[in-house]
C-alpha angles and dihedrals in degrees: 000000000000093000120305120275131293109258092200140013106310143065127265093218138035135174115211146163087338090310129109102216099193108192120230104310113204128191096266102141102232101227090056099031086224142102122280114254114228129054139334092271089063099050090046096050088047098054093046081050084057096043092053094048080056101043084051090048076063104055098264155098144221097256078055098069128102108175138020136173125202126196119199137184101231133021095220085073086062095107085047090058090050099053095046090049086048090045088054097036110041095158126028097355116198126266106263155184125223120191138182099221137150104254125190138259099018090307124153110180136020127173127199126186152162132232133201107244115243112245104235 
């Protein structure tokens, strides 16, 4: 699977000027097209799962990223997010933001990010 569809008017990814600009990735799995049942740490794996099939669809790869956000439902979930970024990014992780914010649809966390496009 490329990345998994737009929910709105917009693509999830753009290339563009040498960047990979990838849109808000949630933890949809992707087979299902649901949530994943279980705790915060699933959902959150799942959607940084999501966020690196998009960023490849692009071109690139997870060593090729430079700066996330991720927006998340409740701050208590904050180590959560830490260990799932470290989980992802074990060496040179990428620069980020993290918010507190209301998502839609039961979600409780999306990431978004650019990369920087491999030269061929």
């Amino acid at each position: 699977m490329d990345s998994l569809p737009a929910l709105g008017p917009y693509r999830p990814v753009v290339n563009a000027g040498g960047l990979i600009f990838v849109s808000a990735q949630t933890g949809i799995d992707p087979l299902t097209l649901e949530l994943p049942g279980g705790d915060f740490k699933t959902e959150c794996r799942q959607a940084f799962a999501n966020l690196l099939t998009a960023v490849r669809a692009g071109g690139a790869s997870a060593a090729d990223i430079v700066r996330m956000t991720v927006l998340y439902t409740d701050l208590a979930d904050f180590d959560a997010v830490n260990d799932v970024f470290a989980e992802t990014f074990p060496h040179n992780p990428p620069a980020r933001t993290a918010a507190v914010v209301q998502l839609p649809g039961g979600k409780r966390v999306a990431v978004d990010a650019i990369a920087v496009a491999p030269q061929p």
